[in-house]
Every structure is written in structure tokens, then in C-alpha cells.
C-alpha positions in Angstrom: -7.6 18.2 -1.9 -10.5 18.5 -4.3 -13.1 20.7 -2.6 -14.8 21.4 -5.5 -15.4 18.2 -6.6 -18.1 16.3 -4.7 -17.9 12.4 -5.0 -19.6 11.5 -2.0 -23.1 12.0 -3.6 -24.4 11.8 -6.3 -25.5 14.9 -8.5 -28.8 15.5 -10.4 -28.7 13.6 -13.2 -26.4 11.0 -12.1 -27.6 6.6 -12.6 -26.5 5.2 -9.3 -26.2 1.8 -11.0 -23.8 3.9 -14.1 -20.3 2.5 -14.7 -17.2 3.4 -12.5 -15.0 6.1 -13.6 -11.8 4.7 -15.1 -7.8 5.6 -14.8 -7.5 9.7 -13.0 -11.1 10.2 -13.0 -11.6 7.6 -10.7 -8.6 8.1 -8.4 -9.7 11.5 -8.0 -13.2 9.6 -7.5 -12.0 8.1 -4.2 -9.1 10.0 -2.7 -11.6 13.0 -2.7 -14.2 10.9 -1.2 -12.1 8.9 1.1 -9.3 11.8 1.9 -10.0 11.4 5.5 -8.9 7.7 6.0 -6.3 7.3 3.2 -4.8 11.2 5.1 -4.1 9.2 8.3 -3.4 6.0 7.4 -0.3 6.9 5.5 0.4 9.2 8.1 1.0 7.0 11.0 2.6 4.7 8.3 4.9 7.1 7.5 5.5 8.3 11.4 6.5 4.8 12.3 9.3 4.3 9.3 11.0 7.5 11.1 13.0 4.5 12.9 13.7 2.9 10.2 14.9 6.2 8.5 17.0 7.3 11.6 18.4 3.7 11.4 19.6 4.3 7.8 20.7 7.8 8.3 23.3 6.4 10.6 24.2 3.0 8.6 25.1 5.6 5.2 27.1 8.0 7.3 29.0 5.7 9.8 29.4 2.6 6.6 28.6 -0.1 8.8 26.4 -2.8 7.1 25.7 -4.3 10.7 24.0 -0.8 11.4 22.2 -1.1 7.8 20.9 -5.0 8.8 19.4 -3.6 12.0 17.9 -0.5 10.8 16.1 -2.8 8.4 15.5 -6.1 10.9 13.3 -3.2 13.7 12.1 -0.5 10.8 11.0 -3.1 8.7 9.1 -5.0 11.5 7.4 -1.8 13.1 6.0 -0.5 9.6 5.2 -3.8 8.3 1.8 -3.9 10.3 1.0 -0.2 9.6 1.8 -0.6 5.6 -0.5 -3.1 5.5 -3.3 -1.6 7.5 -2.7 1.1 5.0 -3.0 -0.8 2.2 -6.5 -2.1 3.2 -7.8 1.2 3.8 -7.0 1.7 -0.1 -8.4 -1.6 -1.1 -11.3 -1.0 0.5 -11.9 2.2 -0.8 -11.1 1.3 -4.3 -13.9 -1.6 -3.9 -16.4 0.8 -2.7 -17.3 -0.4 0.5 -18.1 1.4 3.1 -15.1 2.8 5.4 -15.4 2.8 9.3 -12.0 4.0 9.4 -11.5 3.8 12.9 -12.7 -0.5 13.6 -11.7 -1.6 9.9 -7.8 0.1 10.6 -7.5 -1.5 13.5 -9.0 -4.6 13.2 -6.3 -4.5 9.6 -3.7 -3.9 11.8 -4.6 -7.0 14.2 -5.2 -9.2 11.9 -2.4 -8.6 9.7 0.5 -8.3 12.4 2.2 -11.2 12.5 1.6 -12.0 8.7 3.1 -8.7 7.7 6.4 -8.7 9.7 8.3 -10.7 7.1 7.6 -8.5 4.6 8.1 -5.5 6.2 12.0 -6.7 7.2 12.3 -7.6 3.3 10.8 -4.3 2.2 13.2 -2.6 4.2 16.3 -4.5 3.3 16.1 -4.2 -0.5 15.4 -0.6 -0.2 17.9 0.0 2.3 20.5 -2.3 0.0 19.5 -0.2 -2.8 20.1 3.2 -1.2 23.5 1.7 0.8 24.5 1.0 -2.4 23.4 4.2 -4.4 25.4 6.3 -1.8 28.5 4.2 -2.1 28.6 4.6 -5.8 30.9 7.4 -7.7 29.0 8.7 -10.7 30.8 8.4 -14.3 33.3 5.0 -15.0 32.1 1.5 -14.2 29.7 3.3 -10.9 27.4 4.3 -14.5 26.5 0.8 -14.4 25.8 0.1 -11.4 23.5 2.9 -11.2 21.4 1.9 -14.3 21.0 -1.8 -12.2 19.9 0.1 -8.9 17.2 1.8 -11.2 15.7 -1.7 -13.1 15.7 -3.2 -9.7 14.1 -0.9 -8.0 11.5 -0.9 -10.6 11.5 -4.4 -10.4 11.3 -4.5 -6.4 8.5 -2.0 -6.5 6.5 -3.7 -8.9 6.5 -6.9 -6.8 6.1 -5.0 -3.5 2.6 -3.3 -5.1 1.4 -6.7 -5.5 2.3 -8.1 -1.9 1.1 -5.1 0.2 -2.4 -5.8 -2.2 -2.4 -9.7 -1.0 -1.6 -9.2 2.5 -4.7 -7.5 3.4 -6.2 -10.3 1.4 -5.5 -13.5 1.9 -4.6 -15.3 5.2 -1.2 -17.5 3.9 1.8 -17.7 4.6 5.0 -15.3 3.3 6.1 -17.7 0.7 2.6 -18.2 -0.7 2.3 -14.4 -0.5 5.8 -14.3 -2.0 4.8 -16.5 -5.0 1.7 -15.2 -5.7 3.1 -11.8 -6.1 5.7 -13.1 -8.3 3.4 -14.7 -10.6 1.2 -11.7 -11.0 4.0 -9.6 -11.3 5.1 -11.4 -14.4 1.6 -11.9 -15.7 0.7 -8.3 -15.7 4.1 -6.5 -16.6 2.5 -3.4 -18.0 0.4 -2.2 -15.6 2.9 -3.8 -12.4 5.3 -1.4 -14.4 3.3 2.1 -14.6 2.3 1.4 -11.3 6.2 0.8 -10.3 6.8 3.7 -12.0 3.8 6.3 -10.3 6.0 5.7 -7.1 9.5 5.9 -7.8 8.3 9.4 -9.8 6.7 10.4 -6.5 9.8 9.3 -4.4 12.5 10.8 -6.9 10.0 13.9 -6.9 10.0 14.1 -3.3 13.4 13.9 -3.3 14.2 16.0 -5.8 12.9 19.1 -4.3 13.7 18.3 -0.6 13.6 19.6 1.5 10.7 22.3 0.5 8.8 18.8 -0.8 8.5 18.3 2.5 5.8 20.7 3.1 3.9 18.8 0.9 4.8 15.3 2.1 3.1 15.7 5.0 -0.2 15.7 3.4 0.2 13.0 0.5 2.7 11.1 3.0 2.5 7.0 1.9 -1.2 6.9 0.2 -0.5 8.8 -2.5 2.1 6.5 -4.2 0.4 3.3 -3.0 -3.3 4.3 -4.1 -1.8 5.2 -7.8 -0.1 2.2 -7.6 -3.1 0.0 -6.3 -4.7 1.8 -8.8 -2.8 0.4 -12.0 -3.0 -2.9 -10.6 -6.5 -3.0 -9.2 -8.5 -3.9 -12.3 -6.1 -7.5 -12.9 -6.2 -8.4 -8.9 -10.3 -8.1 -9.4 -10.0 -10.0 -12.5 -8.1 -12.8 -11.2 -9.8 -13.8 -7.5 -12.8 -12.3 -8.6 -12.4 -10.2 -5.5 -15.3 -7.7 -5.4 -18.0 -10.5 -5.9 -16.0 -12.7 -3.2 -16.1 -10.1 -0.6 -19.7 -9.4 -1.1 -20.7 -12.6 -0.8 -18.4 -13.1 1.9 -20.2 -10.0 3.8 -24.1 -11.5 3.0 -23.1 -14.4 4.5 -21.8 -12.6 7.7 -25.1 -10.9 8.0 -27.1 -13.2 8.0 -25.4 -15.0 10.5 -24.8 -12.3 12.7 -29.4 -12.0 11.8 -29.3 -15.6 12.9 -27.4 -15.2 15.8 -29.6 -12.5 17.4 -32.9 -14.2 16.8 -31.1 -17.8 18.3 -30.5 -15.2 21.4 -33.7 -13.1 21.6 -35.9 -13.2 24.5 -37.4 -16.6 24.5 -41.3 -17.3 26.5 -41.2 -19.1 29.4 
């Protein structure tokens, strides 16, 4: 997307040790540098919803909310995994380390299965409420209001989803802890939880907007568009408040020299 813009190395002139680039400088920063992964992460994340938006297709047109709670119970559980693989692609990235896209997606996606089914279901099910809803409402009269309450929640929803997908990849708890801790930071940090809330419902009203020619262009910002400008918002308080960059390194050290430890225990010994 940014072939012009080099931010895999640095350029004459440039301190390697000089601060990070701040708000679109630095998304720019590492989508360009990071295309690659973040490209085909949200791609497969967004090939595996196509259940889940078959599913709803057919709940909307035939009215059935039995159709609706299954569309939601298998979508949500086959893109749960893949979301939050996805989401630690971005984290990772926006942490600078090092991506080996190919073990750290997969290992994501193994790691994070089981932990991210629950919230792939619920994911599903408030959206899919929301958009039952939406296309069960008549414009004009009392429907106005109800339409105005589908918009706060779904910035509320997408707030607290931005912060969820970001602990997933995280933490090892379980989905109430998750749950709760989202919450918490949801309310703690209502600015930035809202312009990030906001970055993706414009890219999703956009999207649908100018459908179906937005489609042409979906296909290469697919899901990590909206979720790295969301992380993005969000990414300097979820730092702040595990201190999450210096944990991680220290975290990694301590791995190395283990792994040092390990091979030296297991060398060739004299006999």
C-alpha cells in the first residue's frame, strides 16, 4: 500500500534508539512494514466468517431467530480462533517484535482455540442481534428510536470487543476474567475505546455504503484494517496498564536463556 515509503530500514540520518512515530505516522509505520502478515491474517479471518455471513443471510430473509442463534453458535465459534490469531499478528507488530508469520499465526491460533470460542459466539450474537434487528425496523415513527439505540450499542459493543480481542492473545484466563477486564478498561479509557469504536464502524458503514464496488477494495484491507486502527487507539493505555512491552521482553530473555541452558545441559559430554 505504501511503496514509497520504506519502514523496514532505516534511512541516512535516522537514530535507531529515536522515539516511535505517534497516531497515522505510525500506523502507516507498521502496516507498510508488516503488510504481508496483517494482508493474510485478516484474510483467512474474513474467509472463515463467510459461514457465519451465509448463516445470517438466511436468518434476515427467512425471519427465523432459530436460524439467527445458529448462524451465530457455528460462525461465531469458527472465526473466534482466526480473530484472535489475527489480533496477535497486530499486537505484535505494534510492539515491534519481530514477525515469523507463518510459526507465531499458528502457534496464536493453537494456543488461543479453546479460550477464544466464547467470545467468538458472543461476538457474533450481538452483531447478528444488532443487524436482525436493524432489518426488522421501519425508518421514521417510534423505528427512529430504536435505530439511534442500535447505533450507541454498537459503539458500545465495539469498544468492549477492541479490548477483548487485545487480551485474548494476552493473557491465559478464563472468559469472565477476560470479560471483566475488558469492561473495566473499557470504562477507564472512554475516549480512546470510543475513537477506536468509531475507526471501525466508519470502515464497516463505509464498506457498506458503497457495496458492492467496496468490495474490490475489501479484499485487500479485509479485517486488519479496522482492528489495527482500532488496536491502534487503544494500544498506548493496554501498554500503560500491564506494562506489556517490558513484560514480554523480559518474558522472551528469560526464554533464551533457558533454551542457551538447555543446549549446553545437552551438548556432547567426554566420556
Amino acid at each position: 500500500m505504501f511503496p514509497f515509503m520504506r519502514f523496514d530500514r532505516p534511512g541516512p540520518g535516522v537514530d535507531p534508539n529515536a522515539p516511535r512515530k505517534k497516531g497515522f505516522a505510525r500506523w502507516a509505520e507498521v502496516s507498510g512494514r508488516d503488510f504481508g502478515a496483517f494482508w493474510i491474517s485478516g484474510f483467512i479471518a474474513l474467509l472463515v466468517m463467510i459461514p457465519y455471513f451465509l448463516g445470517m443471510y438466511f436468518a434476515v430473509e427467512s425471519h427465523l431467530l432459530l436460524a439467527l442463534a445458529a448462524a451465530c453458535l457455528v460462525g461465531g465459534m469458527l472465526a473466534g480462533p482466526f480473530w484472535s490469531a489475527l489480533a496477535d499478528t497486530l499486537l505484535r507488530s505494534l510492539r515491534d517484535e519481530p514477525l515469523m508469520w507463518s510459526y507465531s499465526w499458528r502457534e496464536a491460533l493453537r494456543k488461543n482455540r479453546r479460550q477464544s470460542l466464547l467470545p467468538g459466539v458472543l461476538y457474533a450474537l450481538v452483531y447478528g442481534a444488532q443487524y436482525f434487528i436493524l432489518r426488522h425496523v421501519s425508518p421514521g415513527g417510534p423505528g427512529m428510536l430504536i435505530l439511534v439505540l442500535l447505533l450507541v450499542g454498537a459503539v458500545v459493543t465495539t469498544g468492549f470487543f477492541l479490548w477483548m480481542w487485545a487480551l485474548i492473545p494476552l493473557f491465559d484466563q478464563p472468559f469472565l476474567s477476560i470479560a471483566k477486564n475488558a469492561l473495566l478498561l473499557t470504562l477507564a479509557h472512554p475516549l480512546s475505546t470510543l475513537g477506536g469504536a468509531l475507526l471501525c464502524l466508519a470502515y464497516l458503514g463505509a464498506a457498506l455504503v458503497f457495496s458492492p464496488v467496496s468490495m474490490l477494495v475489501v479484499v485487500i484491507t479485509n479485517l486488519w484494517l479496522p482492528l489495527s486502527g482500532g488496536f491502534m487507539a487503544i494500544y498506548r493505555h493496554l501498554d500503560r496498564t500491564f506494562d506489556l512491552e517490558n513484560a514480554i521482553r523480559d518474558l522472551h530473555e528469560r526464554q533464551a536463556e533457558e533454551y542457551a541452558a538447555s543446549q549446553k545441559d545437552d551438548g556432547p559430554k567426554d566420556q
